[in-house]
C-alpha positions in Angstrom: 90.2 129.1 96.4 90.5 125.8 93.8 92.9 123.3 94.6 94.7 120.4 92.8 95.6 117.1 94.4 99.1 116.7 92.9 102.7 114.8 92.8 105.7 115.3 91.4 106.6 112.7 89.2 109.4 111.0 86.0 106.9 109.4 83.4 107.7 106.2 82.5 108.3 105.2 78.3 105.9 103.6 76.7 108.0 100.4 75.8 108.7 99.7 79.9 105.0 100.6 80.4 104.5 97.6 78.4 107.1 95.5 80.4 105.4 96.1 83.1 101.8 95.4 81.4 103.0 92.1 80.8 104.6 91.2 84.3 100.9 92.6 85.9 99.1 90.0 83.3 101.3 87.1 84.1 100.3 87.8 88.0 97.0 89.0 87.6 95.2 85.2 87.7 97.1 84.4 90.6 96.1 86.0 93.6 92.6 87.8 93.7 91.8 90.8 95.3 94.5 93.3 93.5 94.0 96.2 92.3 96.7 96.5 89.5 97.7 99.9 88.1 96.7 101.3 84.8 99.6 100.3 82.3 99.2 104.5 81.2 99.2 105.3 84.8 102.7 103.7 86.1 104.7 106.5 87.0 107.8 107.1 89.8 106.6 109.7 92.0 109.2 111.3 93.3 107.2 113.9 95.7 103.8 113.7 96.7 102.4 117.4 96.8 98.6 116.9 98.3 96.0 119.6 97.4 97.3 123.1 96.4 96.3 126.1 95.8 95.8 126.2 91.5 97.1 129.8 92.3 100.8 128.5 93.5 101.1 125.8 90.6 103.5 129.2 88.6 105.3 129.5 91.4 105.9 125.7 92.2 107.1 125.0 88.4 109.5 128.1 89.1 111.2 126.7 91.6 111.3 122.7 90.3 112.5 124.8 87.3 114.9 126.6 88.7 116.4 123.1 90.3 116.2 121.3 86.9 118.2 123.7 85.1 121.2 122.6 87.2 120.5 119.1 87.0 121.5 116.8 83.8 119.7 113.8 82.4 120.3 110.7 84.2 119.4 107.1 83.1 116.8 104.8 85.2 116.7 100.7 84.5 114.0 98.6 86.5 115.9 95.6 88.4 114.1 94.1 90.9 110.6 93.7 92.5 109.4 94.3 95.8 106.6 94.3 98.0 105.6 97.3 100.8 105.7 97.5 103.8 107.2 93.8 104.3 107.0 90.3 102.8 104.9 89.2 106.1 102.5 92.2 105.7 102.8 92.8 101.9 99.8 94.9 100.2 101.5 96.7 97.9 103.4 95.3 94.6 106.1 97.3 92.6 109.0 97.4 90.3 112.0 99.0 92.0 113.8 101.8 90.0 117.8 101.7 90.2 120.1 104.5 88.8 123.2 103.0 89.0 124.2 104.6 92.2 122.1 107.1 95.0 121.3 109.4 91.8 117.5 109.1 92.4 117.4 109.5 95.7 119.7 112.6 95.6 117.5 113.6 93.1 114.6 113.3 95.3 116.0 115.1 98.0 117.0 118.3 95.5 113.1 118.5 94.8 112.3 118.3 98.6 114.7 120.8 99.6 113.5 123.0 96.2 109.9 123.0 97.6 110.2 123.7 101.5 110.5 127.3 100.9 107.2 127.1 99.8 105.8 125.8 102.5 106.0 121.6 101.4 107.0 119.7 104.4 110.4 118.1 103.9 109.8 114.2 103.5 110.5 112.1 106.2 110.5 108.6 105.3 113.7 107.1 103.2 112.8 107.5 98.8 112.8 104.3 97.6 112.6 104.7 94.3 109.5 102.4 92.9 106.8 102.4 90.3 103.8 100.8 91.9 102.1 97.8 89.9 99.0 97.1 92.4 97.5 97.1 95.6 95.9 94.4 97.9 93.2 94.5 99.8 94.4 92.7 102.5 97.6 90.5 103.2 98.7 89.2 100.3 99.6 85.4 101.1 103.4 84.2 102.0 103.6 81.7 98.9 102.2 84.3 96.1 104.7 87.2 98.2 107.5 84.6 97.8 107.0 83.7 94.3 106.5 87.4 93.1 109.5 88.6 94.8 111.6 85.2 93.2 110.3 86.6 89.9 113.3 87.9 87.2 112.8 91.1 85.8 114.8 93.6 84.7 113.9 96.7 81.8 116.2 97.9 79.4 117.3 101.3 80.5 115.4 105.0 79.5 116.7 107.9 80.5 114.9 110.6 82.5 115.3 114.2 80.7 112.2 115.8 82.5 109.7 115.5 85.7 105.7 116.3 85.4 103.8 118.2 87.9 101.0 115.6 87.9 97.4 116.6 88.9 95.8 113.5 90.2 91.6 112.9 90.5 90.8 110.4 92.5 87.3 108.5 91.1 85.9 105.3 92.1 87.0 103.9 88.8 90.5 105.0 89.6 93.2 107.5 89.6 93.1 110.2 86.6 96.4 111.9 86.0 96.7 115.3 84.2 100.2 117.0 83.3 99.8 120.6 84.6 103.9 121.5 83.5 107.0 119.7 82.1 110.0 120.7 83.4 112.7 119.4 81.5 116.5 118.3 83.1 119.7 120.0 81.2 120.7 117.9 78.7 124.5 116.4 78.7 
């Protein structure tokens, strides 16, 4: 049986793709040993799937369909940075998502609950809503941590009218993201 490794996902618009280009290039010749994330590859996942069956992708988009339908658009703006899993262990870089209230993480939590029928395990950690801009190696150092979080940045807002089922291929040159299905939100 052929499987997909896939996530569940809001694309990110082109013009805040380029935001975020040119926060990872202002960064980029100041700490070594990051790898940054592909401009075309910044996405917020909002459920990470792991390998499944190509045969239950129909019935996966029925139900995040089915839970779309009753959901409206909703508006996303980018206002802060942050580091995972602390500042004094940092590794991780990313641009934190706001919706102007818990609309993301409820959001979130509607998808998780929309797939546990089907067998997805219900998530266990807290959704912070983030759209990772690189990974370290190793322990990023205090000063370049305090500087990056210190660092102004705020998007103009987009709004989200639809999630992607994402296929991801790993490849030693990096992630390769597919859309298998769009699912679009009900429009207001």
């Amino acid at each position: 049986m052929e499987h997909v490794r896939s996530f569940v996902a809001i694309e990110i618009p082109d013009n805040i793709r380029g935001e975020l280009s040119s926060l990872q290039n202002r960064w980029q010749q100041s700490q070594a040993g990051i790898r940054w994330t592909k401009p075309q590859n910044i996405h917020l996942t909002l459920k990470f799937l792991g390998d499944i069956p190509v045969a239950k992708i129909d019935v996966i988009g029925g139900a995040l369909q089915a839970m779309c339908a009753k959901t409206d658009t909703f508006h996303n703006k980018i206002t802060r940075l942050g580091v995972f899993p602390t500042p004094k262990k940092a590794r991780v870089l990313w641009a934190g998502v706001d919706t102007f209230g818990e609309r993301l993480p409820q959001f979130a939590k509607k998808i998780d609950e929309a797939l546990i029928n089907l067998g997805f395990s219900k998530e266990s950690r807290r959704f912070v809503p983030h759209l990772t801009l690189g990974r370290a190696r190793s322990i990023l150092s205090g000063d370049f941590v305090h500087s990056f979080l210190a660092t102004p940045f705020e998007s103009n807002e987009f709004e989200a009218r639809e999630i992607v089922l994402m296929r991801s291929q790993l490849r030693p040159t990096g992630a390769v993201y597919t859309v298998i299905k769009r699912i679009a939100l009900r429009s207001t």
